[in-house]
Phi, psi and omega in degrees: 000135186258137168241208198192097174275081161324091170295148182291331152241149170267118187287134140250064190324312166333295182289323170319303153324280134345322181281291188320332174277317185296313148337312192291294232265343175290323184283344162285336165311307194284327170302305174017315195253358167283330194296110162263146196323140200060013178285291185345290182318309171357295204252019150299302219291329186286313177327301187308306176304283158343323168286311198298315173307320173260018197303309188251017153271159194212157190262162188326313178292019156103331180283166180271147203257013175272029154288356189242296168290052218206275183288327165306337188255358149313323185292300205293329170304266194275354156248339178258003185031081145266162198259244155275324195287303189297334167288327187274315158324285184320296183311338168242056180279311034094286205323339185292308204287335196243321199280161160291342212271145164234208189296296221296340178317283192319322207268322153319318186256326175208041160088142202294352210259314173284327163299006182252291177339280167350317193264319151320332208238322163286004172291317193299307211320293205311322180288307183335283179310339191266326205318069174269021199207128142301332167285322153345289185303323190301323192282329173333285210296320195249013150244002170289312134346322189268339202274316177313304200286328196299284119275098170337342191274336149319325204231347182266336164316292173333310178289316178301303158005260179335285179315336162268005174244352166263291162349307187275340232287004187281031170264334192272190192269183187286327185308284166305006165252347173299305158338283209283332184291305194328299206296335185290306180293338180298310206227306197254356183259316179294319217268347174269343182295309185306328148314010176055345173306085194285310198295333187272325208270311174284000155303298178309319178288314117349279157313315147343277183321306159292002151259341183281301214208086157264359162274350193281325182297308178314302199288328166311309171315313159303297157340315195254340132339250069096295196256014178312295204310325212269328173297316171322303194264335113013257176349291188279347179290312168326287196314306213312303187276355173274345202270349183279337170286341185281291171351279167316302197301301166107032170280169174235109188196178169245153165241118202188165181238140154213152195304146174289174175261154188306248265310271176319291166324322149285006192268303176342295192309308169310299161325303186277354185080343195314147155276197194283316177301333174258006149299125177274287194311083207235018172192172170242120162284147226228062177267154174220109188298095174279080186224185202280176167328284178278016179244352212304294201306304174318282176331286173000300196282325166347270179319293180336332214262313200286294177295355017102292192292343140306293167226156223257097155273147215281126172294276178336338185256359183265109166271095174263091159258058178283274190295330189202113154298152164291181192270356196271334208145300185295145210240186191119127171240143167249189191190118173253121202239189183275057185316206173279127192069036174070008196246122146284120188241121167319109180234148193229104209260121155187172199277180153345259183352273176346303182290307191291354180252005175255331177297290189260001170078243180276350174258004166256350175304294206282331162300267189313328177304304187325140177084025169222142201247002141316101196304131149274167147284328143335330154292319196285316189309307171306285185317301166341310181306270185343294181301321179288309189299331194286351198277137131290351184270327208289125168286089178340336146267354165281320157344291192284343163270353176285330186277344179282306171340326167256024129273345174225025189282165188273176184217157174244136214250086200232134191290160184239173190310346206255329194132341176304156160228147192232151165250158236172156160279165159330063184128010153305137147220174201335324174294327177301289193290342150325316188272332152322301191298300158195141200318304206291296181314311180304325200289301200241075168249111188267310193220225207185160143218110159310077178066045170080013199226105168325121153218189179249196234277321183229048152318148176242145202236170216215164174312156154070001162313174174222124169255140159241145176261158145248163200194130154269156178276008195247347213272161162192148193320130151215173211309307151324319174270031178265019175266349176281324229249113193247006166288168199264313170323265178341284171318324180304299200321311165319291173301327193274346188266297174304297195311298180305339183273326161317273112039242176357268209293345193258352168315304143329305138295341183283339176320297178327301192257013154273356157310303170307324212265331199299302207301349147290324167090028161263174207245128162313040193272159185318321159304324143331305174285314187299337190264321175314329196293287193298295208282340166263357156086026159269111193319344233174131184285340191270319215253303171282336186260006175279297186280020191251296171344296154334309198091013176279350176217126212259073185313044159258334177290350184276006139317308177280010132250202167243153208244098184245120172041261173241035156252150153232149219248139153302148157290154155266155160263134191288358206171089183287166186289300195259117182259141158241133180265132162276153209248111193307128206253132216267152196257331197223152212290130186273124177322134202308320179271025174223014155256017175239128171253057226277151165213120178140309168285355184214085160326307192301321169339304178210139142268142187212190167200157237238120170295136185269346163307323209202014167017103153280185143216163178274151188129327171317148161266114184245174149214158197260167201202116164255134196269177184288309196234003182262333208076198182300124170238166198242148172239171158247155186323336187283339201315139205279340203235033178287329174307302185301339196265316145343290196273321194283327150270003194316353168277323182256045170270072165288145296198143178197108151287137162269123142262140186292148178229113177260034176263296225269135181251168185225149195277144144204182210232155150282134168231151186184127194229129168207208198266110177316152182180148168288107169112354174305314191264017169243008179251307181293307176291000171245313163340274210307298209259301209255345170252328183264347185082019206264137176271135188250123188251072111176127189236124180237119175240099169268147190220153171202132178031075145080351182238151187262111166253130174259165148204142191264131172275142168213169176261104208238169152295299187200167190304335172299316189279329163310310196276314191286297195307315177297305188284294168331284164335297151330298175257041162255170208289135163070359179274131195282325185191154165210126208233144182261126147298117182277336173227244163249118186257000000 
């Protein structure tokens, strides 16, 4: 008997061979005008080593995998324009954490500044992969922050990484693309924004999408296929008489539309309740000035004038970051004017310089920086970084979300009394910019006056204000006021303020209750604290001697343990009432049938319960969540919190089938809005009730001035029944839209 073993790809070592050099050969291209005497040899020498390291692994698709650290250093090249140092570090980014190769190799061979980099960039890798905690993930995230503030070129590698692994990502399993996506919109997509990389953070965003919700991603993409030709003649009817004026004018310059990203477009679409067809904005026109250093910002207004002079712009849409740049860089001015046929159209005015510091950020910030003695704002941020990583008292996951909050908030521009300016996020208030200014100012802040106008601490201050703090020596942080306050600085401070008055006050207590313990004749030992901790129901030693401080907690109850030699002990219940199993989280790759968790045909099978965020049904793309106290919940992929529970939980992440049941109905909600008419809510219930059979538990209608909003409960099976009841619905006269609720609205 002959047998015949099916390789999973057919290796062509020749060609392989070939895609590799070719590959090589693309990326000295793209150096080419970077190469300084010995570069070349360099990043041969770096190339070979890396090939030679990665010589027999190959990646899930089957390609040889020094093919990836190729393109990582190309990504780093021709999109974030970076140099050599940085092509090479990219080419051995890998070599430490998976190769025989080590630091000291590296450091031998091409010097301390690419080991460091290196070592930066296996630190990021090393946590990642290791991540079972969410406190795991937060410190990941603020040393990843820190290697950013040490050298930026770290972390700008990274980002290239992330992109050729998103880029690859149909090879891996759904589970790892649900991660790994998560984590991108989670971490590395706010951090190329912040990082002025427009082009990368919307790719990444863009990808997100097509692996979390890809029918939603295809079909906009087809869409927007689909209406190119039509987008196309739009376009050029726009440009033609401004580009003839621009011309006449004696600018040097380019013009062009280009599509908004799938990304950007559904959120429109969401936001606005709108379908795809009713988004205007579904591209930008685009000038870009070629002019000198000193004329850009004029020309800028320039060009404005000439479109202006055309089409009617809208005053509420002109953004001049012209005057104040964001703090990531970027510069540019917009304007949304009244195009052709009634349609608003985006126009985006800037200079060389300019573009290349929107394309490429922060590595085109510096380029341009050398020889000028002026702090950017890219400085002042780094410094922010720095004063937050330096708190050592500060909680890491409360960090990383005040700081993801400043990544991707809008900013507001505010003046101090002399005239300085400061930026601030979008719902800063008087207390935020107090805390801008200096910790100690911020502490003992009592009000503000706001453009000559008395107000209190916690006022939300708006562009172009001008603030004064006032301040008492008596004043001091409290708990409330970390409800004013959305900067991340401010909040630390705060919590770190409370923590020292906390500290104080429990330092008493804890005397009380070592008082307590000699007369038992028991000693404050680690074992001691834990059974105090559990038996008054407390987090913390910090915490139970706080509320022994307070009075809230009456140590006459420590009669009601027990005294075993220097331990003291809980009662126990001999036969507790309710047990509960934990349901064990597997250490090792789970066998393929004991990694499907099916549900839905045998209720009794596993227990779960359905997240009240995004109410799934079947049909929905789901995953499983094993809670702290609930057990299993099931979310949908879509979910407002799967990104955070994905990047942040991936270990208590379970595997989730629907089998269909037409026994089990699952409750869920409609919102739908049209033209108030006689008889709209009997054209909706003969839909609902009388052509699908649907049970409706609860229907609601406010109707103003001629238009209707509703919202329906209904009992459905699954997501098919779900989808025909929307497309029904949809298509009856005057109704504008129907929309599923994702949560309890």
């Amino acid at each position: 008997m002959e047998i015949v073993v099916k390789k999973k790809y057919e290796v062509d070592v020749e060609q392989e061979k070939k895609e590799i050099v070719r590959q090589y050969r693309a990326l000295l291209r793209l150096l080419k005008s970077k190469l300084k005497k010995g570069d070349k040899e360099q990043v041969r020498h770096a190339f070979e080593m890396a090939a030679e390291a990665h010589r027999d692994m190959r990646r899930k698709s089957g390609e040889p995998y020094i093919l990836h650290p190729l393109a990582v250093a190309q990504i780093t090249v021709q999109e974030i324009g970076l140099g050599v140092t940085s092509a090479v570090c990219a080419l051995l980014h890998d070599t430490v954490e998976d190769t025989e190769v080590t630091l000291e190799d590296i450091e031998r061979e091409f010097g301390t500044q690419c080991a460091h980099i290196i070592d930066g960039l296996t630190k990021i890798s090393t946590v990642l992969e290791e991540t079972n905690t969410s406190t795991k993930q937060a410190e990941n995230f603020k040393k990843i922050l820190l290697t950013l503030a040490e050298d930026p070129r770290v972390i700008l590698i990274k980002l290239a990484d992330r992109l050729h692994n998103m880029r690859t990502l149909d090879s891996m399993s759904r589970e790892k693309q649900l991660k790994i996506a998560s984590e991108t919109a989670f971490i590395y997509a706010p951090l190329a924004h912040r990082l002025g990389l427009y082009n990368i953070k919307t790719e990444m965003e863009d990808l997100t999408l097509k692996f979390t919700e890809p029918d939603i991603y295809f079909d906009i993409a087809q869409k927007l296929k689909e209406s190119k030709r039509e987008r196309t003649r739009y376009i050029n009817e726009f440009i033609k008489p401004v580009r003839e004026r621009l011309t006449m004018e004696g600018f040097d310059f380019e013009i062009f539309g280009r599509p908004k990203s799938i990304h950007s477009i559904w959120n429109k679409m969401k936001k606005k309740g709108v379908s795809f067809e009713e988004v205007y904005d579904l591209f930008a026109i685009r000038i870009i000035l070629h002019s000198a250093p000193d004329h850009e910002k004029a020309d800028c207004w320039r060009a404005y004038s000439v479109i202006t002079d055309f089409y009617m712009p809208s005053t509420e849409r002109l953004r001049d970051w012209l005057s104040n740049p964001k703090s990531n860089g970027y510069e540019a001015l917009h304007t949304t004017v009244m195009g052709p046929g009634g349609r608003w159209v985006e126009v985006q005015i800037r200079s060389e310089r300019m573009n290349e510091i929107a394309e490429k950020g922060l590595a085109a910030h510096w380029k341009y920086k050398e020889g000028t003695t002026q702090e950017s704002k890219f400085d002042q941020w780094f410094t922010q970084i720095r004063e937050l990583l330096n708190n050592p008292d500060a909680n890491t996951l409360d960090f990383v979300e005040d700081f993801k909050l400043n990544l991707f908030s809008e900013e507001i521009y505010i003046y101090t009394p002399k005239g300085d300016l400061k930026i601030l996020p979008a719902g800063a208030s008087a207390l935020d910019f107090a805390f801008s200014i200096h910790t100690d100012i911020g502490s003992r802040c009592i009000g503000a006056k706001v453009n000559y106008k008395l107000v209190p601490i916690s006022h939300k201050l708006r562009t172009g204000d001008q603030v004064e703090i006032i301040t008492s020596n008596k004043q001091k942080p409290s708990e409330d006021w970390l409800n004013f306050v959305v900067t991340a600085k401010a909040k630390s401070r705060i919590k770190d303020a409370l923590k020292e008055e906390k500290r104080k006050i429990s330092q008493e207590g804890r005397e009380m209750l070592e008082r307590k313990l000699d007369r038992l004749g028991v000693p404050l030992s680690a074992y001691n604290i834990n059974e105090l901790n559990q038996y008054f129901k407390q987090p913390s030693l910090l915490d139970l001697c706080f509320q022994i401080a307070r009075g809230n907690i009456d140590l006459q109850d420590l009669k009601k343990l027990t005294v075993n030699g220097d331990k003291l002990e809980q009662p126990r219940p001999v036969k507790p009432v309710k047990q509960i199993i934990e349901v064990p989280i597997p250490k090792q790759t789970p066998k393929k049938d004991t990694e499907l968790i099916i549900f839905g045909e045998n209720g009794d099978r596993i227990e779960y319960k359905l997240a009240q965020c995004c109410k799934p049904i079947p049909g929905d793309d789901v995953f499983g969540f094993i809670t702290a106290s609930e057990g299993l919940k099931i979310h949908r992929t879509n979910c407002p919190n799967a990104a955070q529970l994905l990047s942040n939980y991936g270990h208590r992440v379970v595997k989730t089938k629907w089998v269909k049941n037409r026994e089990i109905s699952f409750l869920t909600g409609l919102k739908i809005i049209g033209l108030d008419d006689v008889g709209v809510i009997n054209k909706i219930t003969n839909v609902v009730s009388g052509e699908l059979k649907i049970n409706i538990a609860a229907l609601t209608i406010e109707s103003q001035e001629g238009i209707f909003e509703g919202t329906i409960k209904v009992f459905i099976h699954d997501k098919e029944e779900l989808d025909e009841l929307v497309h029904r619905l949809n298509s009856l006269t005057g109704i504008q839209s129907v929309t599923r609720l994702e949560n309890e609205e």
